[in-house]
N, CA, C and O atoms as a MOPAC input file, in Angstrom:
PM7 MOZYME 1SCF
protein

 N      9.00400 1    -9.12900 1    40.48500 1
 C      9.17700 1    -9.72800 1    39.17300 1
 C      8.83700 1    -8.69200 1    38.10400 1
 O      7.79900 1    -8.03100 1    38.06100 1
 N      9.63200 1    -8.65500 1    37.43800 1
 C      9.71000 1    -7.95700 1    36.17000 1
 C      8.68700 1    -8.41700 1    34.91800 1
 O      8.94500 1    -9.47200 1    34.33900 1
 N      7.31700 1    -7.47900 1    34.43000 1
 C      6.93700 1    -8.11300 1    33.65500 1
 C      7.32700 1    -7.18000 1    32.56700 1
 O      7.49800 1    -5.97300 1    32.73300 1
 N      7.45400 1    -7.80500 1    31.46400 1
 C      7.71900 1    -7.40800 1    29.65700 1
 C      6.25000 1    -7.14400 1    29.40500 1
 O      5.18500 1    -7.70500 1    29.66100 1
 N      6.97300 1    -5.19600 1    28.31900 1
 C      5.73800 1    -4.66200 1    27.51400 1
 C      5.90200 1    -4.65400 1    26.19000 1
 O      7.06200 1    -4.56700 1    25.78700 1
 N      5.18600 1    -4.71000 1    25.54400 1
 C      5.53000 1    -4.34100 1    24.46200 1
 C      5.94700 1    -2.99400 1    23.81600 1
 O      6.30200 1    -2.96400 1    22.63800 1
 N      5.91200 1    -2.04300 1    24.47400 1
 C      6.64000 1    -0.96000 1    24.15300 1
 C      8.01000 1    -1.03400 1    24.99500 1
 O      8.70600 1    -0.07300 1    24.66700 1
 N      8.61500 1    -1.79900 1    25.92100 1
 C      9.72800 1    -1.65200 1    25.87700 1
 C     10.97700 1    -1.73800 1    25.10100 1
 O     12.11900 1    -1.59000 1    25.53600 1
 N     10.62300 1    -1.98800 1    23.94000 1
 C     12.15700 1    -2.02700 1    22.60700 1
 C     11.96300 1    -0.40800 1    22.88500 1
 O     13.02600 1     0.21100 1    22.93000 1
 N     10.68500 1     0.41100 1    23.09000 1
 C     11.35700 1     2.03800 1    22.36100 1
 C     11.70600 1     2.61100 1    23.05100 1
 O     11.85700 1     3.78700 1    22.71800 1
 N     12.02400 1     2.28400 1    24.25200 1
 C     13.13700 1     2.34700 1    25.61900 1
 C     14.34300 1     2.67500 1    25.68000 1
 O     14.76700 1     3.54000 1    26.44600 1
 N     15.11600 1     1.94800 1    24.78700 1
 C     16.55900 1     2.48300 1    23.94200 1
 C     16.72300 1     2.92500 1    23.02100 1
 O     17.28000 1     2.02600 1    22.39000 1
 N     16.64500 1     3.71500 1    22.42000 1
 C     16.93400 1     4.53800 1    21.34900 1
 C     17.73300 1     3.77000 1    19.84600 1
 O     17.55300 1     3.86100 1    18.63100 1
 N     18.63400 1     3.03800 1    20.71200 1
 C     19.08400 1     2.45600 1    19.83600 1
 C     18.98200 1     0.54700 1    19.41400 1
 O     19.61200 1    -0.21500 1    18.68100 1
 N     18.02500 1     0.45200 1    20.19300 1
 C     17.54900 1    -1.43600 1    20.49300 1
 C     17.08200 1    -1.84000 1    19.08600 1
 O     17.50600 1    -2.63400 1    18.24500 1
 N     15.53400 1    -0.56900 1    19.18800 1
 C     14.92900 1    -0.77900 1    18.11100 1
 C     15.03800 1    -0.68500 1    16.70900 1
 O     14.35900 1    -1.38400 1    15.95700 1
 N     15.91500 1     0.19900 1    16.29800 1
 C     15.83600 1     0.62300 1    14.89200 1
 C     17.01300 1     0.21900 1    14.22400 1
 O     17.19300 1     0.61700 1    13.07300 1
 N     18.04900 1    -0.69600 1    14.91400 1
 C     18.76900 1    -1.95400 1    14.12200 1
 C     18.35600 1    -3.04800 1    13.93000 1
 O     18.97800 1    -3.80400 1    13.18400 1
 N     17.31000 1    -3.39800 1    14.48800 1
 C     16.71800 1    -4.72900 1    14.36800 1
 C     15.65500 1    -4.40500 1    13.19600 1
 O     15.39700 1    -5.10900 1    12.22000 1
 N     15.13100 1    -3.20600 1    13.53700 1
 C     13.88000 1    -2.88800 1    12.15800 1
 C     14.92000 1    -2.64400 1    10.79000 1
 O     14.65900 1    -3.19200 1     9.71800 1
 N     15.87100 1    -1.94200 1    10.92800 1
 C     16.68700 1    -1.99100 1     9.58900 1
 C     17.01500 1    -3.01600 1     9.13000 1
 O     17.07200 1    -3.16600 1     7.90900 1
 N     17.29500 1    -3.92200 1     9.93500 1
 C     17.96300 1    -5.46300 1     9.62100 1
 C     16.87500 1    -6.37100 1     8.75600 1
 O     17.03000 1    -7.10500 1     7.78000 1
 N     15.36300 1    -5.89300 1     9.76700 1
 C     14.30900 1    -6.82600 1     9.37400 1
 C     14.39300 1    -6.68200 1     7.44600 1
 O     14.55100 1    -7.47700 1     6.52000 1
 N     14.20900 1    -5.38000 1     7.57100 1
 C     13.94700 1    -4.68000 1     6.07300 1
 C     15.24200 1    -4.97300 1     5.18200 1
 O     15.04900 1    -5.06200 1     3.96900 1
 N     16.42200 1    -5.11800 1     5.62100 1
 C     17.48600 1    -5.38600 1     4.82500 1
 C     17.54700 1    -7.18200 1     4.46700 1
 O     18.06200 1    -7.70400 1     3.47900 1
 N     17.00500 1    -7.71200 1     5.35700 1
 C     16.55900 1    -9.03400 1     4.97500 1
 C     15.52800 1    -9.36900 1     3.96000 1
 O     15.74300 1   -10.33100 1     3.22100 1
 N     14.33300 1    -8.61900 1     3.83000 1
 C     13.42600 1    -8.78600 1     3.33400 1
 C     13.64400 1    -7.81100 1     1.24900 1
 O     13.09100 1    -7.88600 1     0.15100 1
 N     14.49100 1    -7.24700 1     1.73400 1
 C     14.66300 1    -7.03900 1     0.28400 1
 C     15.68700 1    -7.84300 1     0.11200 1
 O     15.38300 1    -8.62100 1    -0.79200 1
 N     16.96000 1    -8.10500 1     0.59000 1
 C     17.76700 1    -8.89800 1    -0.19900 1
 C     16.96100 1   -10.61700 1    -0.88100 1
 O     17.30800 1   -11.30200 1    -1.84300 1
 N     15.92800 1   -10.79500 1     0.02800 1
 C     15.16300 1   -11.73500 1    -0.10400 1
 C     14.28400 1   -12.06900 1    -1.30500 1
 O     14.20900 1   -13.09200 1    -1.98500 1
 N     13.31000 1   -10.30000 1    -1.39600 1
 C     12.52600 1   -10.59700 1    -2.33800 1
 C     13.53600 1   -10.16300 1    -3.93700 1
 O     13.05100 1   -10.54700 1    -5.00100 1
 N     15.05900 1    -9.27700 1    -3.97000 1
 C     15.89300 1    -9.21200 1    -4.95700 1
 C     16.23800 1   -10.70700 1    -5.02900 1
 O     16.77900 1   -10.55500 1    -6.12400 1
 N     16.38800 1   -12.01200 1    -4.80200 1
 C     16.96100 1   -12.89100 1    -5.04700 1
 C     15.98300 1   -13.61100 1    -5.65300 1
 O     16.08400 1   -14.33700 1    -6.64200 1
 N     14.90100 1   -13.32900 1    -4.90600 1
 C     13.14200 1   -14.27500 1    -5.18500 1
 C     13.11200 1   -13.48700 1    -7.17600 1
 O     12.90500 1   -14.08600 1    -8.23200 1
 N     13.34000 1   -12.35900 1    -6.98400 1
 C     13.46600 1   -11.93500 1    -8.67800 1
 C     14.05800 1   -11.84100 1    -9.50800 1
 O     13.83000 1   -11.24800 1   -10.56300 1
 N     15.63900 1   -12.87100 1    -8.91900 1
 C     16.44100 1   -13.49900 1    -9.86700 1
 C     16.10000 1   -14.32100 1   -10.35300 1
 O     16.29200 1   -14.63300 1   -11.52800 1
 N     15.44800 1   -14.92000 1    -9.46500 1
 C     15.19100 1   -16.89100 1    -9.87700 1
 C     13.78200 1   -16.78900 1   -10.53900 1
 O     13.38900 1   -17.38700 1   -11.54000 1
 N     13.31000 1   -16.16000 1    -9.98900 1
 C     11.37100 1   -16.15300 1   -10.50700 1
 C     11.15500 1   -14.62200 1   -11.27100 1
 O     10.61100 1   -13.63200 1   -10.78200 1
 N     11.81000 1   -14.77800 1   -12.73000 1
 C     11.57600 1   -12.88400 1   -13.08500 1
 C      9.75200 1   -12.49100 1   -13.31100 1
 O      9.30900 1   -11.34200 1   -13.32700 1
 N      8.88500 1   -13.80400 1   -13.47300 1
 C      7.51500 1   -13.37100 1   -13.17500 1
 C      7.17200 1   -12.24100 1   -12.11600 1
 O      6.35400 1   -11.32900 1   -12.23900 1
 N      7.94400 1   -12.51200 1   -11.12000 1
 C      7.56000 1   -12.07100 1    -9.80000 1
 C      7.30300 1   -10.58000 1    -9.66700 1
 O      6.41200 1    -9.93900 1    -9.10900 1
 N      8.73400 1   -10.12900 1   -10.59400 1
 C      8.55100 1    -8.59600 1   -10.81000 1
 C      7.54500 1    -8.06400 1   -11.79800 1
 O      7.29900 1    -6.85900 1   -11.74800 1
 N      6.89500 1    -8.86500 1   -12.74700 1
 C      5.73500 1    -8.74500 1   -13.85300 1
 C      4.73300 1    -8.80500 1   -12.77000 1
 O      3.78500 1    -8.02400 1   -12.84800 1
 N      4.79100 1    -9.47500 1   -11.94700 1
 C      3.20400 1    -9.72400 1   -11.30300 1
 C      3.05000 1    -8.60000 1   -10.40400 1
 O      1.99500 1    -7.98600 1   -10.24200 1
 N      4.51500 1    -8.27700 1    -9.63700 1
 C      4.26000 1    -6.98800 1    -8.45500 1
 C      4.19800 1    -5.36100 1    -9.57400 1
 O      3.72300 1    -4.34900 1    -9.05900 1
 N      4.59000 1    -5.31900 1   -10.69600 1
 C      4.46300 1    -4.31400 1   -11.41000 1
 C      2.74100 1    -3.93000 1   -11.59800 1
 O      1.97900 1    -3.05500 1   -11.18700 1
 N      2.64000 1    -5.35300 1   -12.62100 1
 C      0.85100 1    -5.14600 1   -12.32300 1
 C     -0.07300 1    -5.22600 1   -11.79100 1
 O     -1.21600 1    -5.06500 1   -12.21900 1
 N      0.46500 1    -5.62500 1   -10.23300 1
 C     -0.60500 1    -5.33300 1    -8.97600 1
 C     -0.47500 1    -3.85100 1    -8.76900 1
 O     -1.52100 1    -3.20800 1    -8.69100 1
 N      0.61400 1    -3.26200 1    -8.67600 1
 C      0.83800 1    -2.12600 1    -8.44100 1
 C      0.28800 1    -1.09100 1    -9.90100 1
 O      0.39700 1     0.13300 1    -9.82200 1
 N     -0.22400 1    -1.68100 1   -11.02800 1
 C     -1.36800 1    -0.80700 1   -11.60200 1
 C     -2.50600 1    -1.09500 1   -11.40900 1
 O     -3.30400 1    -0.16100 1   -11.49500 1
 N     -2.95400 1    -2.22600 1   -11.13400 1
 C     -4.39700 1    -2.63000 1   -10.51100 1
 C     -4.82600 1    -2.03300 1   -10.09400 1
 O     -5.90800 1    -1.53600 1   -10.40600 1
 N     -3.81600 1    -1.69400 1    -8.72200 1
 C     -4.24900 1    -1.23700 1    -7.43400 1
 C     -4.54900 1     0.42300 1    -7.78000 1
 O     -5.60600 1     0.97800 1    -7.48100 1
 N     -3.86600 1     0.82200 1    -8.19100 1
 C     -3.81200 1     1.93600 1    -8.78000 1
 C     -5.42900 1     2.49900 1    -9.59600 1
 O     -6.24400 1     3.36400 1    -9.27400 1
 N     -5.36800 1     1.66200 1   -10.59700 1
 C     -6.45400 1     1.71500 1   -11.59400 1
 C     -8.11000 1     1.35100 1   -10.35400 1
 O     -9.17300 1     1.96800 1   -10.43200 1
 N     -7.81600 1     0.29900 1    -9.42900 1
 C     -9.13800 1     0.25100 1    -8.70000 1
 C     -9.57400 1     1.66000 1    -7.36100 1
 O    -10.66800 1     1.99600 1    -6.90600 1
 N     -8.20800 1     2.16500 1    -7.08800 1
 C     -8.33700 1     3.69700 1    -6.30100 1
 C     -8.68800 1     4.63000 1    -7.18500 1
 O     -9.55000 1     5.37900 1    -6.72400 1
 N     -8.31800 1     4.91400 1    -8.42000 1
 C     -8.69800 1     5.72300 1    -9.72900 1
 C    -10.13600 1     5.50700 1    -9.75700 1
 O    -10.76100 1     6.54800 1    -9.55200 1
 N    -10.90400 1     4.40200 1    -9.96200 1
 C    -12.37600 1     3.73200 1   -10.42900 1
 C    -13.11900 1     4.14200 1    -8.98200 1
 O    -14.24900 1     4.56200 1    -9.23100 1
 N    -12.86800 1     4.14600 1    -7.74300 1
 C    -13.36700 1     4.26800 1    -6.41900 1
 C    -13.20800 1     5.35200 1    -5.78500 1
 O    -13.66500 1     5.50500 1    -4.65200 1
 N    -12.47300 1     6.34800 1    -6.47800 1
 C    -12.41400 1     7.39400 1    -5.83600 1
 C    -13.41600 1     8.41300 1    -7.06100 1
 O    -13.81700 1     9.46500 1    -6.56200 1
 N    -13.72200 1     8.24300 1    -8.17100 1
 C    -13.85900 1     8.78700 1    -8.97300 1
 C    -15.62100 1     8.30600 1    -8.68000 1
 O    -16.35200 1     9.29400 1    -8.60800 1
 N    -16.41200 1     6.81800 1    -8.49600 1
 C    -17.19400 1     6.65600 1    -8.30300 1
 C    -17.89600 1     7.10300 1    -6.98200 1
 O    -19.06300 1     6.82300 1    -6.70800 1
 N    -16.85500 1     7.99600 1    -6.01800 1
 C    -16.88700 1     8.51200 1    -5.05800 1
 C    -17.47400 1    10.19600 1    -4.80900 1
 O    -18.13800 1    10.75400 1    -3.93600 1
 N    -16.95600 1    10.52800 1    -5.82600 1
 C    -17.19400 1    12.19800 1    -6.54000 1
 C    -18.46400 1    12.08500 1    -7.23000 1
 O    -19.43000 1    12.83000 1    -7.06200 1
 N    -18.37600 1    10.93500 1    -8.14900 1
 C    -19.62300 1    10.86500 1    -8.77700 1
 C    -21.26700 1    11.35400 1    -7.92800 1
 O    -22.05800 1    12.28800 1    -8.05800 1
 N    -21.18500 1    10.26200 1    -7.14900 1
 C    -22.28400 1    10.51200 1    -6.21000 1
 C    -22.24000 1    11.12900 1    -5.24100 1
 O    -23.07100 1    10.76500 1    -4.40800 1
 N    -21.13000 1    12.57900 1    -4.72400 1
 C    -21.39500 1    13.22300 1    -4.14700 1
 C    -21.48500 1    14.19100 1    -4.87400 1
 O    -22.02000 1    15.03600 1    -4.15600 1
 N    -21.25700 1    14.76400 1    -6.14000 1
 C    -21.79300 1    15.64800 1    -6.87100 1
 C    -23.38400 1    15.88000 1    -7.09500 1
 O    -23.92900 1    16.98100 1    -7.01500 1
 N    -24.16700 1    14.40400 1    -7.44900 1
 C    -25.45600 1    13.95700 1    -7.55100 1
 C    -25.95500 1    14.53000 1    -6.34300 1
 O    -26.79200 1    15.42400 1    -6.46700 1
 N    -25.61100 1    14.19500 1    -5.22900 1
 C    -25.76400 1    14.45600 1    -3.66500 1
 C    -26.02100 1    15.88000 1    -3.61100 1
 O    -27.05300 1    16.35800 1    -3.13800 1
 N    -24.69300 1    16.80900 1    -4.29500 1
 C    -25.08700 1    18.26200 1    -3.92800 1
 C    -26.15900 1    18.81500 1    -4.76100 1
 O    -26.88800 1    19.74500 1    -4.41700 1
 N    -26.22100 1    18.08800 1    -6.05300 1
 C    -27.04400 1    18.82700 1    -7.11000 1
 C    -26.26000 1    19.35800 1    -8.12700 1
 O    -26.93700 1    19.82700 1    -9.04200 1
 N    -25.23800 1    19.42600 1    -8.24800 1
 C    -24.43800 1    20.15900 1    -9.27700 1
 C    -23.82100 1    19.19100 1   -10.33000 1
 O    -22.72800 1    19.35500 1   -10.87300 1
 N    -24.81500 1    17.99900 1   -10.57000 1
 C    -24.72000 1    16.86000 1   -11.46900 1
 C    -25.24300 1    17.32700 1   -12.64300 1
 O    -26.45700 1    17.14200 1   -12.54800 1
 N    -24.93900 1    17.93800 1   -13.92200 1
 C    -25.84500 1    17.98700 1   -14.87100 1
 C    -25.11500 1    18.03200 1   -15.82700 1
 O    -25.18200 1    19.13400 1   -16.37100 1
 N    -24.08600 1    17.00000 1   -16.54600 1
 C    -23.38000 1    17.03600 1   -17.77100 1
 C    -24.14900 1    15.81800 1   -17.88200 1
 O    -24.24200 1    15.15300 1   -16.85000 1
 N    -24.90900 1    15.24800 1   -19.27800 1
 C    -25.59900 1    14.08300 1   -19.97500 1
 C    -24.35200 1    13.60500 1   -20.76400 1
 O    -24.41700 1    12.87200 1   -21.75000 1
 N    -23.57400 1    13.94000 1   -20.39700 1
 C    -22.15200 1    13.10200 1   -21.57000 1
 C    -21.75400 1    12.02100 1   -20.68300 1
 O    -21.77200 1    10.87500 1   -21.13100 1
 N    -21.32000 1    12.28000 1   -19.22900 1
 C    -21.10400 1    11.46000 1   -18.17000 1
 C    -22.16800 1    10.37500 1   -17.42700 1
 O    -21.80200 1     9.52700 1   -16.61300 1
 N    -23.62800 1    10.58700 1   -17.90000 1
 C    -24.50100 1     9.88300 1   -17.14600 1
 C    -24.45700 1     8.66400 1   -17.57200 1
 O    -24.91600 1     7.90500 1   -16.71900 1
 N    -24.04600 1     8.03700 1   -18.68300 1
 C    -23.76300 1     6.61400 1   -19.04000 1
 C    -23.24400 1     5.31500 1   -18.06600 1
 O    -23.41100 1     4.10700 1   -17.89100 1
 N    -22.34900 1     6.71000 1   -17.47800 1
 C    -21.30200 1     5.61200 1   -16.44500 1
 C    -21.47000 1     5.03700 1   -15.40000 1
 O    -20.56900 1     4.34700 1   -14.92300 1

């Protein structure tokens, strides 16, 4: 008896990567239609996509912060506010 893996789709070369194109060609024609009918949708994914942005900016920067402190080479008093 034949048991199924989950890596057998990458078995054929060609099994897998029409079904993954398809998935993805579904899923945008999907969410383009979802932002005909609902134009919020594209306001809301615009400004998640600066959020997200602005909270990697704030976390990477609070990241430097305290490894500068860490090495010792912390000594501008203009920045210590923050």
């Amino acid at each position: 008896m034949y048991r199924n893996s989950l890596f057998d789709i990458f078995r054929d070369r060609l099994f897998y990567p029409w079904k993954h194109q398809f998935v993805h060609g579904l899923l945008f024609v999907f969410f383009g239609v979802m932002i005909i009918v609902f134009p919020q949708i594209l306001a809301a994914m615009a400004a998640s996509v600066f959020i997200l942005i602005g909270f990697f900016l704030i976390s990477s920067a609070w990241t430097l912060k305290h490894l500068a402190k860490e090495r010792g080479n912390y000594s501008n008093e203009f920045y210590d506010w923050i």
